[in-house]
C-alpha positions as CSV (number, residue, x, y, z in Angstrom):
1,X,0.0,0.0,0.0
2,X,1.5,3.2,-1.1
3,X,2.2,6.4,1.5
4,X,-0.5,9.0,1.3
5,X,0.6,12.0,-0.9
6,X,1.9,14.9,1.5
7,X,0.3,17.1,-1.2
8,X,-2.8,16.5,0.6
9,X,-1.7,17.6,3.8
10,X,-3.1,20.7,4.8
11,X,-0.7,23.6,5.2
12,X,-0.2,26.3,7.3
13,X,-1.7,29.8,6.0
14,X,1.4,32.0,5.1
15,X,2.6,34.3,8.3
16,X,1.6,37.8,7.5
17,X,4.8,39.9,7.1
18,X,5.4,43.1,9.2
19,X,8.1,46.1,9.1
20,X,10.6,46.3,10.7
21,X,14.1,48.2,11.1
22,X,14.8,47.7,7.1
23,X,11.9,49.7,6.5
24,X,12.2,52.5,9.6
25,X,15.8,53.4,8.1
26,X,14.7,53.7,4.4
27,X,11.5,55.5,5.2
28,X,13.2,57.5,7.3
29,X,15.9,58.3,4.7
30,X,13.4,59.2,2.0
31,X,11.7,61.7,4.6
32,X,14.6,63.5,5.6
33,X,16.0,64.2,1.6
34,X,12.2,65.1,0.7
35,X,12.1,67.1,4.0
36,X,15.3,68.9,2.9
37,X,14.0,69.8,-0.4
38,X,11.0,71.2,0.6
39,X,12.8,73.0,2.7
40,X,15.0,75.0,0.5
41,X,12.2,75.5,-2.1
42,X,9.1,75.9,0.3
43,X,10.8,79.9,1.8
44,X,10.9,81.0,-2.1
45,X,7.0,81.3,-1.6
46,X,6.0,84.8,-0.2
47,X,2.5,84.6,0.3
48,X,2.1,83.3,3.9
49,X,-1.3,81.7,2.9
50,X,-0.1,80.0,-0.4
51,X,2.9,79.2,1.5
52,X,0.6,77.5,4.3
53,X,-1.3,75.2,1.3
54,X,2.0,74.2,-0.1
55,X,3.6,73.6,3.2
56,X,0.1,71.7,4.4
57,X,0.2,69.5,1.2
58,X,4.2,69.1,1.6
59,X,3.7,67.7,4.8
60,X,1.5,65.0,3.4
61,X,3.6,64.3,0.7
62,X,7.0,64.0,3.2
63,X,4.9,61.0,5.2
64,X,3.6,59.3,1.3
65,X,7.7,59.4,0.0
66,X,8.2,58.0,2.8
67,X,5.8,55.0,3.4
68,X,6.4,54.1,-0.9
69,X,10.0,54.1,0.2
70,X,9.3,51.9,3.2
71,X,7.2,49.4,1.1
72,X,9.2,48.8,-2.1
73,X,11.8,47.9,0.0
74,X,10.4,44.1,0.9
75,X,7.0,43.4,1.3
76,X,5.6,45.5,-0.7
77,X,1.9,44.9,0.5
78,X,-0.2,48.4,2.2
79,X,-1.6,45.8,3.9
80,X,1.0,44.7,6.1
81,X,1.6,48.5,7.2
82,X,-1.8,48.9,8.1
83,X,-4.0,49.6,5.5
84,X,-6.5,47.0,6.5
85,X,-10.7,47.4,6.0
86,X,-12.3,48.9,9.6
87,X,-15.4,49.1,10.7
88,X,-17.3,52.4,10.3
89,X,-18.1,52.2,13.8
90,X,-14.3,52.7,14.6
91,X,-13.6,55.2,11.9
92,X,-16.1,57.3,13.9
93,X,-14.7,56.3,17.6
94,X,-11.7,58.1,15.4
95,X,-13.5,60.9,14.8
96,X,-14.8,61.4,18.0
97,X,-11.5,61.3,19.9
98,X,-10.2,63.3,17.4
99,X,-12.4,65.9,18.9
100,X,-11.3,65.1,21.9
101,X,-7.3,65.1,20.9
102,X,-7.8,68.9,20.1
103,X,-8.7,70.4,23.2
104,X,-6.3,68.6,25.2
105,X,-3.7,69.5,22.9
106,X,-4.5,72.8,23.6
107,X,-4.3,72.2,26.9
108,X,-0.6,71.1,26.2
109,X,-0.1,73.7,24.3
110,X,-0.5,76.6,27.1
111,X,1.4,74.4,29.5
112,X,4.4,74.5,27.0
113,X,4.6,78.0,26.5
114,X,3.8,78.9,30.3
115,X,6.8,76.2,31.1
116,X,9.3,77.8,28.2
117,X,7.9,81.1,27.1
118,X,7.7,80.4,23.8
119,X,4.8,81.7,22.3
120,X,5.5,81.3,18.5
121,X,2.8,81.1,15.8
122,X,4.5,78.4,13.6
123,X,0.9,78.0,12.3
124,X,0.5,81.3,11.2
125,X,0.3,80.5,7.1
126,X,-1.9,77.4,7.5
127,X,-4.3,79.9,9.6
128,X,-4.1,82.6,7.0
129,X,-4.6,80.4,4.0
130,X,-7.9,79.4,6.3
131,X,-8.7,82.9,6.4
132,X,-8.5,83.5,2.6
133,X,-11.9,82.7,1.5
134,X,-14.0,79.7,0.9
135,X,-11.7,78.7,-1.9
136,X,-8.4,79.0,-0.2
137,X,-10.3,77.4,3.0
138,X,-11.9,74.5,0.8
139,X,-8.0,74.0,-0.4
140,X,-6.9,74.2,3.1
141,X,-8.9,71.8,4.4
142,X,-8.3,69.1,1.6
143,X,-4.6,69.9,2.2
144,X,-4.5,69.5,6.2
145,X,-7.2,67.7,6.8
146,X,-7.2,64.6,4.6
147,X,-3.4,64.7,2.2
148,X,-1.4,65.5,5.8
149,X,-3.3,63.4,7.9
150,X,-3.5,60.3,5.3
151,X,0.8,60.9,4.9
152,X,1.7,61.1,8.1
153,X,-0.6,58.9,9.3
154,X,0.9,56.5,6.5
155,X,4.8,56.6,7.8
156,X,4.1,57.5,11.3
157,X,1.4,54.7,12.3
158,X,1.7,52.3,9.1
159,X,5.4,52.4,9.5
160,X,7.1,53.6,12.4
161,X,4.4,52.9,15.2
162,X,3.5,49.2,13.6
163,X,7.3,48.1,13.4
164,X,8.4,49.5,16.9
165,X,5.0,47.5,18.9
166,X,6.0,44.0,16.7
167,X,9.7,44.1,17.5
168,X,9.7,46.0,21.0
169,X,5.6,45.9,22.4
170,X,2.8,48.5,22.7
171,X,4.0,51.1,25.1
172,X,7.2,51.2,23.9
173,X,6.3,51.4,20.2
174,X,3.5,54.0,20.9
175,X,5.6,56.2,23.4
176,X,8.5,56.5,20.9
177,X,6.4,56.8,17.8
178,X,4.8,59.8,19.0
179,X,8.2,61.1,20.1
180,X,9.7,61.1,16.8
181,X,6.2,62.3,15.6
182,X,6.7,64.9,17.9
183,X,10.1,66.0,17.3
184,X,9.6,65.8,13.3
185,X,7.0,69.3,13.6
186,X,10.1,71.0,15.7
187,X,10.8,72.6,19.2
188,X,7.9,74.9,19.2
189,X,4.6,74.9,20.8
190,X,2.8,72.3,18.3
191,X,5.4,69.7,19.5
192,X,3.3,68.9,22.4
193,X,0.1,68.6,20.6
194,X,2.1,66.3,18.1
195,X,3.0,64.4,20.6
196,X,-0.5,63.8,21.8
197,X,-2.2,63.4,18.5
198,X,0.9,60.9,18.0
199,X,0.3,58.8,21.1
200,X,-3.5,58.9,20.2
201,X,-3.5,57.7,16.6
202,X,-0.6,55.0,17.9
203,X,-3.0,53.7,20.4
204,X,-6.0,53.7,17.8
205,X,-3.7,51.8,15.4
206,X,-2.9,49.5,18.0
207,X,-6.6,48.3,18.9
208,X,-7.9,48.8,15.6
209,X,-5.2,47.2,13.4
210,X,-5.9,49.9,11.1
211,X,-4.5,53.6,9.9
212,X,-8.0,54.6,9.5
213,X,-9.5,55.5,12.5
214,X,-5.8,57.1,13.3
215,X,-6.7,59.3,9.6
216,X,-10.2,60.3,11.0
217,X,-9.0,61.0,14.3
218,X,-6.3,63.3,12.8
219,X,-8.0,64.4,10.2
220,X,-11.1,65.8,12.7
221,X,-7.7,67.4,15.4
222,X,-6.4,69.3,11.9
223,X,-10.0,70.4,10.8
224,X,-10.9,71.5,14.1
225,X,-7.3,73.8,14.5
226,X,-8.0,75.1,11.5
227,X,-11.8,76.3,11.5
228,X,-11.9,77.0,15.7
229,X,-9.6,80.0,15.1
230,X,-11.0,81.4,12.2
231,X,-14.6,81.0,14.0
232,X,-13.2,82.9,16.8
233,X,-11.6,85.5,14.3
234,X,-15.1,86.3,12.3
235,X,-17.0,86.5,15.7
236,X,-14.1,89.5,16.7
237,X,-14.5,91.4,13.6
């Protein structure tokens, strides 16, 4: 009696790749040459508000070189950095918190500069692009609300955040995500409110197994910053 054929044996699905250090260090790369050509080129704009649209729309595209430069490098599959189907109900728990995200960061925000004094507007070209009209808000809002959040979101969470938890576990991968997040909008006093949007969408990505509800919650913290002010603006005019 022949030996059963092993080609009937069933077989053990594939393990689903991750990123890991490969992919931090060539995302990485790609960001900072695509960060250092913006910025030469974005200070030859002069209009503060156009400036603001190209710098909101070169922030996005900084996290999207990025993540494509992470991706090619292996595994080339979006869905093994996290872009995975949610559940609507999620994407709107994202939403929700995202709500929430902004007025703690403000919160932040005045500790920072009661701490260290410094008071700088470094958002002072998003606000007047904002302030430009319902075209150059319309723009605006595409710009920072849904290309920046969907970059960053993209290298920050998809990348960064999701290799750090698989190789060194939640808190450590979350915390130190956010950091670099952090760090990567500068010493002024959005970096604690990029810290905190950071440890938020980290967290989200981390229950979810998704960048989406990390996109809506960002995208809702970047709408918010952008329309709260110029509310406050037309109500003092």
């Amino acid at each position: 009696m022949s030996a059963p054929s092993t080609t009937d044996e069933p077989t053990a699905p594939p393990r689903t790749k991750t990123p890991g250090w490969p992919e931090i260090l060539t995302g990485s790369a790609a960001f900072l040459l695509a960060f250092a050509a913006i910025a030469l080129t974005l200070p030859l704009i002069d209009d503060p508000a156009t400036q603001g649209i190209a710098g909101l729309f070169a922030s996005g595209a900084l996290g999207l070189v990025a993540f494509g430069a992470a991706v090619l490098l292996r595994i080339r599959s979006i869905d093994a950095f996290g872009f995975r189907r949610t559940t609507p109900a999620r994407i709107l728990v994202g939403a929700g918190l995202g709500i929430a995200t902004y007025l703690l960061g403000v919160l932040v925000a005045i500790a920072y500069i009661t701490v260290t004094g410094d008071a700088e507007n470094v958002q002072a070209g998003y606000q007047a692009a904002a302030a430009g009209g319902w075209l150059s808000l319309a723009v605006t809002l595409i710009a920072g609300a849904v290309i920046t959040p969907l970059g960053e979101e993209a290298f920050f969470r998809g990348v960064l955040a999701n290799a750090l938890i698989a190789r060194h576990g939640a808190w450590v991968g979350v915390l130190v995500s956010a950091a670099v997040f952090a760090v990567a909008h500068g010493i002024n006093p959005v970096l604690p409110i990029a810290f905190v949007v950071g440890v938020s969408t980290a967290l989200l990505y981390r229950w979810s197994g998704s960048v989406w509800p990390g996109v809506a919650l960002h995208a809702t913290n970047n709408a918010t910053a952008f329309l709260v002010p110029l509310a406050i603006n037309l109500g003092l005019a």
